[in-house]
C-alpha positions as CSV (number, residue, x, y, z in Angstrom):
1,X,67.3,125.9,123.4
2,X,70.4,123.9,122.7
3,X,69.5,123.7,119.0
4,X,68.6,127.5,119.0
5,X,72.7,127.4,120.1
6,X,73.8,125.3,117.7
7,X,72.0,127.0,114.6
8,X,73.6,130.1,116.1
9,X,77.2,128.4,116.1
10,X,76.3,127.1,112.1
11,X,75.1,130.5,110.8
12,X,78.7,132.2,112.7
13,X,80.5,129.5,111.0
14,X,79.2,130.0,107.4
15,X,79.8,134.3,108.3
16,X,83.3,133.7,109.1
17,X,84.1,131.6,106.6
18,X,82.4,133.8,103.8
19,X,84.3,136.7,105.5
20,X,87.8,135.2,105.0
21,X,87.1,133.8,101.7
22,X,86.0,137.7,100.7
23,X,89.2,138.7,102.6
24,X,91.1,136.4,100.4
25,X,89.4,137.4,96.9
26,X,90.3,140.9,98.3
27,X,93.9,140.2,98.7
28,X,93.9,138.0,95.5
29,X,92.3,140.9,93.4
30,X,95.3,144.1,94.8
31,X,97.8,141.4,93.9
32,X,96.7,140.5,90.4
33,X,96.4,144.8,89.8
34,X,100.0,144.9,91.2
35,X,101.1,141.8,89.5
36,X,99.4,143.5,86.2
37,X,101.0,147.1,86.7
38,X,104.5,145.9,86.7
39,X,103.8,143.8,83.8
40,X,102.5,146.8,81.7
41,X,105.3,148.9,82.9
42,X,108.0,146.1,81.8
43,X,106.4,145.9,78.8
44,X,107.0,149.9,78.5
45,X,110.1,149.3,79.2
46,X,110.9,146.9,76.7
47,X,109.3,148.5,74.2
48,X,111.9,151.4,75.0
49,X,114.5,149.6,74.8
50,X,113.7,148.0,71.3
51,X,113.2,151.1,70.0
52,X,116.3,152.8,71.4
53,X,118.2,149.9,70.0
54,X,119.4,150.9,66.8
55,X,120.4,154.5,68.0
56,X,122.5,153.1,70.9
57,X,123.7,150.3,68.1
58,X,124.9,153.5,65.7
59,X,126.1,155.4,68.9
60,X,128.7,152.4,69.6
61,X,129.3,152.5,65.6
62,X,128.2,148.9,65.1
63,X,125.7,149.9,62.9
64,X,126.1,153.3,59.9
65,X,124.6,156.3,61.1
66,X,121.1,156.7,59.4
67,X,119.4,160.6,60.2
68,X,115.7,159.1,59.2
69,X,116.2,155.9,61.5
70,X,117.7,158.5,64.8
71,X,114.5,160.6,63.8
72,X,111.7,157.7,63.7
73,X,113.2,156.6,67.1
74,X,113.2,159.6,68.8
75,X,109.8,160.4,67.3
76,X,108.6,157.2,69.0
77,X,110.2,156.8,71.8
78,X,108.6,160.5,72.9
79,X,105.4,159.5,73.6
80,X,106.7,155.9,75.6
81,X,108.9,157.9,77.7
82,X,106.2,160.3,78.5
83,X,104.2,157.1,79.4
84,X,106.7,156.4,82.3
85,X,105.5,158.1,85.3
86,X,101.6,156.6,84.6
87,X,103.3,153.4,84.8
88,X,104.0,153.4,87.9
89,X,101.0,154.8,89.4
90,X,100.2,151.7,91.2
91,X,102.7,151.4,94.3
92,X,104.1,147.7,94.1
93,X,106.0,148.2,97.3
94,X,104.1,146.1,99.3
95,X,103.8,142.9,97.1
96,X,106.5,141.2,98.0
97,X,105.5,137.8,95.5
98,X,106.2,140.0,92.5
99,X,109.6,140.6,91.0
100,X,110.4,143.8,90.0
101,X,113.8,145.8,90.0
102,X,111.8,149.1,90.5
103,X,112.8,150.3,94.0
104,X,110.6,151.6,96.7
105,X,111.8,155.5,96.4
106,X,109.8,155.7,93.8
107,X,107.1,156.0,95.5
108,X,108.5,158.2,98.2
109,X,110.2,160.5,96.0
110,X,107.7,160.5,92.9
111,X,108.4,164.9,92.0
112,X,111.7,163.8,91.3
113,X,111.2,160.6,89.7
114,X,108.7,162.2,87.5
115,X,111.4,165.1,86.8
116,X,113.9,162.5,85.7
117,X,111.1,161.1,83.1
118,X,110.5,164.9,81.9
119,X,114.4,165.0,81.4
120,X,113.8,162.1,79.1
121,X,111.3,163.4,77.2
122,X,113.6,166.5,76.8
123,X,116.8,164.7,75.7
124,X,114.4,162.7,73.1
125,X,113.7,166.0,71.5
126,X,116.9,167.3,71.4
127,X,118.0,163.7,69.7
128,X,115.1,164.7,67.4
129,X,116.0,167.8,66.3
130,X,119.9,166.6,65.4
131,X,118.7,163.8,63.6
132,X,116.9,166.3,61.8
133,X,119.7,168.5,61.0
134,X,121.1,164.8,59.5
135,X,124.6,166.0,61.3
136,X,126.2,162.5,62.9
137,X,128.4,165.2,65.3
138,X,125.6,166.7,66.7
139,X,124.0,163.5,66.8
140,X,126.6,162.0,69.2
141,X,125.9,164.7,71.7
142,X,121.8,164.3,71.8
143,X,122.3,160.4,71.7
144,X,124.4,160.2,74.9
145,X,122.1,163.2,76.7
146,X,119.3,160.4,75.7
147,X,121.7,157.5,77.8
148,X,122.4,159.7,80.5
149,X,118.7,160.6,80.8
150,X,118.0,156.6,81.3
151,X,121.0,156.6,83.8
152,X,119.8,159.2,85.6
153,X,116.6,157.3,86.8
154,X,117.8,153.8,86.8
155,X,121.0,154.4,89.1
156,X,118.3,156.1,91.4
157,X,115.3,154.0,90.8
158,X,116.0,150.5,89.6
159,X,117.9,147.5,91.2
160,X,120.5,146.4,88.7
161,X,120.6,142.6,87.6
């Protein structure tokens, strides 16, 4: 009887300790999706920011104002910025291990988060459609609707360095 018990204690021993590893795989696993959603989103982000770089460089005049470089940017950077709300489908609020500057009202107030992305996506075309016109004074305008766009969101959204 006593061994009966003690194969009993062994085999709830073994169960436990195959639950908490599974637990821990589990926990392991939603961190490495989180830890892999804010890298993809950074990377976004990056991206953006190269691409933007030469506009913001012409809007501070540091660099000539080109019409087919403003237009190749804004063409590109369209289809990023319309990539920004996806990115942030996964809420990172919760993992705490991961650094990030996105804050946690994105997730509570995702309509308007998402309606500062569409305002994005509309100042990109409006830096589009100047650049196409190859007029630097209407370019000015469009540009700085683009930086206020980015504004918009990141004084709401993301913690500054």
């Amino acid at each position: 009887m006593q061994s009966r018990f003690k194969l009993h204690l062994v085999r709830l021993a073994v169960l436990t300790i195959g639950a908490s590893v599974f637990a821990s795989a589990a926990v392991a696993q939603s961190g490495s999706a989180e830890q892999k959603a804010v890298e993809e989103r950074q990377a976004l982000f990056k991206e953006i920011e190269k691409t933007f770089k030469p506009v913001g460089e012409m809007l501070k005049r540091k660099q000539p104002y080109d019409a087919a470089l403003v237009e190749q940017s804004a063409t590109q950077l369209q289809p990023l910025a319309k990539k920004i709300p996806d990115a942030f489908t996964v809420d990172t609020t919760k993992a705490k291990d991961i650094k990030t500057k996105a804050r946690d009202n994105i997730w509570t107030n995702m309509p308007d988060f998402k309606a500062k992305a569409d305002n994005l996506v509309k100042a990109l075309a409006g830096l589009s459609e100047a650049a196409k016109a190859g007029d630097e004074k209407a370019f000015r305008p469009a540009a700085i609707a683009v930086g206020r766009a980015c504004s918009g969101c990141h004084d709401n959204y993301k913690d500054s360095d």
